[in-house]
C-alpha positions as CSV (number, residue, x, y, z in Angstrom):
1,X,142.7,88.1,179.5
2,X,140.6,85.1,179.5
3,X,142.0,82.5,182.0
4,X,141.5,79.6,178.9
5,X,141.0,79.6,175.0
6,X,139.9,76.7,172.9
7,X,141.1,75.5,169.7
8,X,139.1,73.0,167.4
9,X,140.9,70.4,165.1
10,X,138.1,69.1,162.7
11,X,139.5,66.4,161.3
12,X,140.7,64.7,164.8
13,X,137.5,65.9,166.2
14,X,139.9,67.6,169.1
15,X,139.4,70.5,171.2
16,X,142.7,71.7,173.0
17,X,141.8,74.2,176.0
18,X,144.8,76.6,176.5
19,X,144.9,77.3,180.1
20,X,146.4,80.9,180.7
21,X,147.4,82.3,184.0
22,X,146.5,81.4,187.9
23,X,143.5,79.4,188.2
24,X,142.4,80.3,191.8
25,X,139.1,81.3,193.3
26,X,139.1,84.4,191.7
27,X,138.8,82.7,187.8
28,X,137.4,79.2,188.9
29,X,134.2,80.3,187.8
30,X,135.2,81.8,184.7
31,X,137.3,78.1,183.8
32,X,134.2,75.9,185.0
33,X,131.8,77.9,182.6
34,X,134.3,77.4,179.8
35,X,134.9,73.9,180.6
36,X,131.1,73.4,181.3
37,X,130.9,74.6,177.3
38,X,133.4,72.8,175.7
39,X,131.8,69.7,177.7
40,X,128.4,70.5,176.1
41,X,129.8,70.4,172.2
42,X,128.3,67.6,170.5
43,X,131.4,67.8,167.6
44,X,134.2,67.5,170.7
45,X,135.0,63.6,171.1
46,X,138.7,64.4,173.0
47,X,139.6,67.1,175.0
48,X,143.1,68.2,175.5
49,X,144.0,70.8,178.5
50,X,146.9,72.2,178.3
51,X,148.9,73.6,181.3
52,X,151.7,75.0,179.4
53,X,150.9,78.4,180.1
54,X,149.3,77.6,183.3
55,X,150.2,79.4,186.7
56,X,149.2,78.6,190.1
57,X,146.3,76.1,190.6
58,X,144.8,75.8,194.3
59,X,141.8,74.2,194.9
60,X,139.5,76.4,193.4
61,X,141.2,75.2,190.2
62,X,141.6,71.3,191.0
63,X,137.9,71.3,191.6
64,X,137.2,72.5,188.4
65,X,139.7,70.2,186.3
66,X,138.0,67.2,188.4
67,X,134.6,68.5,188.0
68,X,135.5,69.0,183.9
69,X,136.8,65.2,183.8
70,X,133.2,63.8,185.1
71,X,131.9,66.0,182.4
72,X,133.8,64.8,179.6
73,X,133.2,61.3,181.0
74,X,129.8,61.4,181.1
75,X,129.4,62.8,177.1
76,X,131.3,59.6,176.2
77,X,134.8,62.4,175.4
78,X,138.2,61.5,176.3
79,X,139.8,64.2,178.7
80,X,143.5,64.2,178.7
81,X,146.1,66.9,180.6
82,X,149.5,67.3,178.9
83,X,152.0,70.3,179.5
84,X,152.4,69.3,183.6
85,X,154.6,71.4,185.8
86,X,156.0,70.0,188.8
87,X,154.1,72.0,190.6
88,X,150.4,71.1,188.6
89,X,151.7,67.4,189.0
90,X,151.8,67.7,192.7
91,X,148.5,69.8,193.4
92,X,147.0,67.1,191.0
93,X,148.3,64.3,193.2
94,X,146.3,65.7,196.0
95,X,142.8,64.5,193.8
96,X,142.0,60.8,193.6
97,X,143.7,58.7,191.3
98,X,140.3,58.2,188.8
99,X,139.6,61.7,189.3
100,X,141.6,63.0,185.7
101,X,144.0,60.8,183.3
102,X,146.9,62.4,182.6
103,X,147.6,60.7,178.9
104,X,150.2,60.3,176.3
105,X,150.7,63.1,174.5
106,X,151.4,61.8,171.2
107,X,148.1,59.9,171.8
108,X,145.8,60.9,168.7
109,X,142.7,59.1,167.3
110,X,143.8,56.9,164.5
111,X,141.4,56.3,160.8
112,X,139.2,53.2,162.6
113,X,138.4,55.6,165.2
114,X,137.5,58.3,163.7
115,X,135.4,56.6,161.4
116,X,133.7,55.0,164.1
117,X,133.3,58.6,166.4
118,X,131.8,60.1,162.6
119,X,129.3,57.2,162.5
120,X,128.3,57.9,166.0
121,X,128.0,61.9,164.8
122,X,125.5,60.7,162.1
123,X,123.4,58.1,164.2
124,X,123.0,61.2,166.8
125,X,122.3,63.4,164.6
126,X,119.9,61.7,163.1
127,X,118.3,60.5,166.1
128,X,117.7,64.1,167.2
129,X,116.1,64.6,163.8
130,X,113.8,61.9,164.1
131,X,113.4,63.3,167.3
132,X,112.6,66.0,166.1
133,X,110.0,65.5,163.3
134,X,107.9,63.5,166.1
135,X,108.2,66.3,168.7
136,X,106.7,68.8,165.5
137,X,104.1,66.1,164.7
138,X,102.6,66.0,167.8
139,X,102.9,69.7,168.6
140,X,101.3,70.4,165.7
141,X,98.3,67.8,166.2
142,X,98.0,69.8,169.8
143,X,97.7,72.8,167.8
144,X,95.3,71.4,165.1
145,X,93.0,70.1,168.1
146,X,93.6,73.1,169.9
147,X,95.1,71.6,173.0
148,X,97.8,73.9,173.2
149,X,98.0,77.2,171.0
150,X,100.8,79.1,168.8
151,X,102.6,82.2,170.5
152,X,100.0,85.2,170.0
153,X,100.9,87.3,166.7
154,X,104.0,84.3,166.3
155,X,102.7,83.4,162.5
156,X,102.0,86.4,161.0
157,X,105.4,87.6,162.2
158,X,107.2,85.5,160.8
159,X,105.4,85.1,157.1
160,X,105.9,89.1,157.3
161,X,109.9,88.7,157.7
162,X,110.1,85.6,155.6
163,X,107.8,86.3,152.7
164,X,106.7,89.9,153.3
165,X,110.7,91.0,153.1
166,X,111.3,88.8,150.3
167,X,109.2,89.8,147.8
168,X,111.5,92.5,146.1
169,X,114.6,90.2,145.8
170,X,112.6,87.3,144.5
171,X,110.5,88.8,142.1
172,X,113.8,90.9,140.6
173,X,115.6,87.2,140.2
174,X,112.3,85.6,138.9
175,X,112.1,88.8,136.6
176,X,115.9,88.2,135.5
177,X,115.9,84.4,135.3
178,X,112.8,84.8,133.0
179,X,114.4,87.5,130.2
180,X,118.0,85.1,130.4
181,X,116.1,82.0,129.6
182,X,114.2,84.2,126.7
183,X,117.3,85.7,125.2
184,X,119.1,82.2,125.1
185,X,116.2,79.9,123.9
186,X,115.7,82.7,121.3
187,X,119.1,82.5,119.9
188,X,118.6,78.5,119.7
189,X,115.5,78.0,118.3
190,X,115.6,80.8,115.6
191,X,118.1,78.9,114.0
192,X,115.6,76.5,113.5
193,X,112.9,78.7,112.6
194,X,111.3,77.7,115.6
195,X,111.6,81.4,117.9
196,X,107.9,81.1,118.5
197,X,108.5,77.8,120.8
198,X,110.2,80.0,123.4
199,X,107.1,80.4,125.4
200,X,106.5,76.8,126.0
201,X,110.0,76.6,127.1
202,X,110.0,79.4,129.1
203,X,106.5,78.3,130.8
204,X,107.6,75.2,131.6
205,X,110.8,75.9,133.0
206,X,110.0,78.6,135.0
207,X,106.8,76.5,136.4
208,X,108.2,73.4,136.8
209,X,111.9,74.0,137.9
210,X,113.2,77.2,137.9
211,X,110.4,79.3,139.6
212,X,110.1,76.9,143.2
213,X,113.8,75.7,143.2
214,X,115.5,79.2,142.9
215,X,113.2,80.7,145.7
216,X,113.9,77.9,147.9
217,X,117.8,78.6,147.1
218,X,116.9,82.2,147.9
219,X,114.9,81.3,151.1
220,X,117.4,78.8,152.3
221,X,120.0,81.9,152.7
222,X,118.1,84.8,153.6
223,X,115.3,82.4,156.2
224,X,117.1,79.0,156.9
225,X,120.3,80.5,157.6
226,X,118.8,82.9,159.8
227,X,117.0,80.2,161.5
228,X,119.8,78.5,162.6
229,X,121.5,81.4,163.4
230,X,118.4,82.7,165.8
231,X,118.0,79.0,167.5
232,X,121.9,78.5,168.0
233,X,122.1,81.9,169.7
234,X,119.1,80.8,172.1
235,X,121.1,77.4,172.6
236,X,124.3,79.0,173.2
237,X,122.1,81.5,175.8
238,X,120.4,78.6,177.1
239,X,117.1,80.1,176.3
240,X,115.8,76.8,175.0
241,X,116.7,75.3,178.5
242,X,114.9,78.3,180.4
243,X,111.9,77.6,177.9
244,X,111.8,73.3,178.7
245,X,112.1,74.1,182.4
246,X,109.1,77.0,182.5
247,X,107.1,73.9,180.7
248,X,107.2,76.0,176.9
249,X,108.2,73.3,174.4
250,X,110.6,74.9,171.9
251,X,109.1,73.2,169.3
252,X,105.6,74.8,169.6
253,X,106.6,78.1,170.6
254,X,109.7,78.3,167.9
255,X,109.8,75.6,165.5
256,X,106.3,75.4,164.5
257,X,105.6,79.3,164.0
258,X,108.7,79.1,161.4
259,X,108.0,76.1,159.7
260,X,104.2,76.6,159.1
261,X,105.0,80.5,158.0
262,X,107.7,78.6,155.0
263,X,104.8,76.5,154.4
264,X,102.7,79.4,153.1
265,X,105.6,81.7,151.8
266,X,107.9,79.6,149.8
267,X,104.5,78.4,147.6
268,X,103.5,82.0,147.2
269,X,106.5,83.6,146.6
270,X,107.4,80.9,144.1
271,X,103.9,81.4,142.1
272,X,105.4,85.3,142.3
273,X,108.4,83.4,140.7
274,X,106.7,81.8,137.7
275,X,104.9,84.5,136.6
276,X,107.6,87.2,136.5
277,X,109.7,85.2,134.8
278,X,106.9,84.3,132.0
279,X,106.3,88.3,132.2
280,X,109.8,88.5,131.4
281,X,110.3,86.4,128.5
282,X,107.3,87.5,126.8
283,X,108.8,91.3,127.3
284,X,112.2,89.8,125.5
285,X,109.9,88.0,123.3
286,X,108.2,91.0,121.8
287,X,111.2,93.3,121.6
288,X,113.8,90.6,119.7
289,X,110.9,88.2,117.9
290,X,108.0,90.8,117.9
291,X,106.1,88.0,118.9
292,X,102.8,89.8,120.2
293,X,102.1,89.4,123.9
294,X,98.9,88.3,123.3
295,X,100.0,84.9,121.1
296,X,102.8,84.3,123.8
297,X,100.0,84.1,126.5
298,X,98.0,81.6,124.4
299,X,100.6,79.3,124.3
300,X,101.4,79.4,127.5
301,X,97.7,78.8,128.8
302,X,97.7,75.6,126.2
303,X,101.1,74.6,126.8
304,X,100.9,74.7,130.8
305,X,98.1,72.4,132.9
306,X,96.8,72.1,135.8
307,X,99.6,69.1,136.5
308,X,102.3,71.2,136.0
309,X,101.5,73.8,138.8
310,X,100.9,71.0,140.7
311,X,104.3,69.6,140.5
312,X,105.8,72.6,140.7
313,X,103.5,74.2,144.0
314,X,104.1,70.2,145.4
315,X,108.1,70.7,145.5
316,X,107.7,74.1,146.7
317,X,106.1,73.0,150.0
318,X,108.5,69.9,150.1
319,X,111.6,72.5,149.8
320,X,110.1,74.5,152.4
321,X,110.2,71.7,155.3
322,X,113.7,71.4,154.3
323,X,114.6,74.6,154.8
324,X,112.7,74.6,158.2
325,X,113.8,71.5,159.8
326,X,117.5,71.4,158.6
327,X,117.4,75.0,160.1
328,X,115.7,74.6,163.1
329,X,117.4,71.0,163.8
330,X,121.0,72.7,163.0
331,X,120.8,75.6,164.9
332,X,118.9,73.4,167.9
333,X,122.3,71.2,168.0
334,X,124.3,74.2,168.3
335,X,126.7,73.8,171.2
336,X,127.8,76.3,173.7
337,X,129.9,79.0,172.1
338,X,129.5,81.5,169.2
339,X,131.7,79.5,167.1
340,X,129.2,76.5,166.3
341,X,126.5,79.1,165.8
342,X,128.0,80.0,162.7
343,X,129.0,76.5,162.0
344,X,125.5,75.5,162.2
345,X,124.4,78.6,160.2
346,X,126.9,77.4,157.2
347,X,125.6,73.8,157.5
348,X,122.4,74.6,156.8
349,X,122.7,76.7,153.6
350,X,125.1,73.8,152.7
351,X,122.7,70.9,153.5
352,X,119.1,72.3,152.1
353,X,120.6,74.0,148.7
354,X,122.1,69.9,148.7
355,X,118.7,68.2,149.4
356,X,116.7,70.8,147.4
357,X,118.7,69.7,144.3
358,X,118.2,66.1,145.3
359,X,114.6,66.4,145.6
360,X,114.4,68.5,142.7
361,X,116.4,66.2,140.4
362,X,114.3,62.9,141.6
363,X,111.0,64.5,141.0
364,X,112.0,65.6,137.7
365,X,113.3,62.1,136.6
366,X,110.0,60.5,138.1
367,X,108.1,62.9,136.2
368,X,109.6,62.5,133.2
369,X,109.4,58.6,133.3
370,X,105.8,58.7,134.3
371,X,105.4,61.1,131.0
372,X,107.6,58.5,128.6
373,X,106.8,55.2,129.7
């Protein structure tokens, strides 16, 4: 049995460390390492330990809670002790007084503070994203001026797992979004004697919109989520440490690999995109309007410009740094334990599906205004 266990409260920020059993010399390692992680979490503003279940605590164990209360003081957390036996109250008065606080246990973080401690959240965050995209910059300037190189065989690894791998599932959903938009834009414009019109629709939609911003959706779950997931592990491991202290930048050696490989396989797999799903609704075309192939491809070819792959290829490489930053900047925040690896994983989906939408959604609307002034 473990000799602590950690609960999280979201919404108070607070992470209450069950203390189980003896904490001697034999499991003052064990408590310092899990101490040591909970310290680390950048989501943890108070920490609670609770010594309601606690049994004997020499030394060993006052080391560690005194060792844990410089930690949490240092990361800017509030440490508090609550659940006291005699017997933990008097081994604790053997430690200076400013050593741990023993506080108020109905002590909680009222709204002011918490809204404060989320601000805080944001401004770090986005410090370490700024951070971030500085640290990619000039790794990838070192790169460019080959100062420093990519990890041998590093690219083409990962466009084979990212793109490669994807081509089945993105071409079926470009295939399927295709012959749905056919089969409804059919059944609106016949009614206005108007069936042959399809094609511009379907061109349009599937190169301007559909084609880049549903294989970024597809990307952001099958690559940016694993991205996060790879990086948190390594964090959690403290591989990205081992890396920084050999002199490896993490950046360069796992960052940059992933974000240039996106960079090449969201465009492509998107052009994949568009023309399946033109493929597809000329298919529905010619089986419910008999509309011969051969007319359906002429008005797509003087329906679509040169403009309109543009705008479309142009959000496809903007949706791809999304999907590799908020990935790799997620997952790189992850704290110590397995639980904010798959925190960071869910974020990540969450946030670049969001900012996709957003980007997709201005760039339509400043399109369209620069088309109709």
């Amino acid at each position: 049995m473990p000799v602590a266990h950690t609960t999280f409260d979201r919404k108070t920020r607070t992470a209450t460390v069950r203390v189980a059993g003896d904490v001697s010399l034999t499991t003052a390692k064990e408590f310092y390492g899990h101490m040591r992680g909970v310290a680390r979490r950048r989501d943890v503003r108070s920490v609670v330990l609770d010594f309601e279940k606690a049994g004997r605590v020499d030394s060993s164990g006052l080391a560690v809670v005194s060792l844990a209360a410089r930690m949490m003081e240092r990361g800017g957390k509030a440490f508090d002790l609550v659940h006291l036996g005699e017997t933990h109250r008097a081994a604790l008065d053997l430690l200076p007084r400013d050593a741990v606080a023993v506080a108020d246990e109905t002590d909680h973080p009222g709204f002011v503070r918490r809204v404060g401690m989320s601000i805080l959240d944001y401004q770090d965050a986005g410090a370490a994203f700024l951070a971030l995209l500085a640290d990619t910059g000039r790794q990838l300037l070192y790169v460019i001026t080959r100062k420093k190189r990519l990890p041998v065989g590093a690219l083409t690894d990962q466009i084979e797992k990212m793109g490669v791998d994807a081509v089945g599932i993105v071409g079926l959903l470009g295939l399927l979004l295709g012959t749905t938009l056919a089969f409804q834009g059919i059944v609106l414009l016949q009614r206005f004697g108007a069936g042959v019109f399809v094609a511009d629709m379907i061109g349009i939609s599937m190169v301007r919109e559909f084609g880049p911003m549903m294989t970024a959706i597809i990307l952001t779950g099958r690559t940016g989520a694993a991205i996060a997931a790879e990086l948190g592990t390594m964090k959690v491991r403290d591989e990205l440490d081992a890396l920084t202290t050999m002199g490896v930048s993490p950046t360069r050696f796992l960052l940059l690999p992933r974000l240039l490989a996106l960079s090449i396989v969201q465009p492509a797999l998107s052009l994949m995109s568009m023309f399946l799903g033109i493929g597809g609704g000329m298919i529905i075309a010619a089986l419910v309007l008999h509309l011969p192939p051969d007319l359906f491809w002429d008005r797509i070819v003087a329906r679509i410009t040169f403009g309109d792959f543009l705008h479309g290829m142009g959000k496809s490489l903007i949706f791809a740094w999304i999907i590799g930053f908020t990935g790799s900047h997620l997952g790189m925040r992850a704290s110590a334990n397995s639980t904010s690896v798959g925190a960071a994983t869910t974020r990540t989906v969450v946030v670049s599906v969001f900012f996709i939408i957003v980007v997709d959604a201005v760039a339509a609307t400043i399109s369209t205004i620069g088309a109709h002034p």
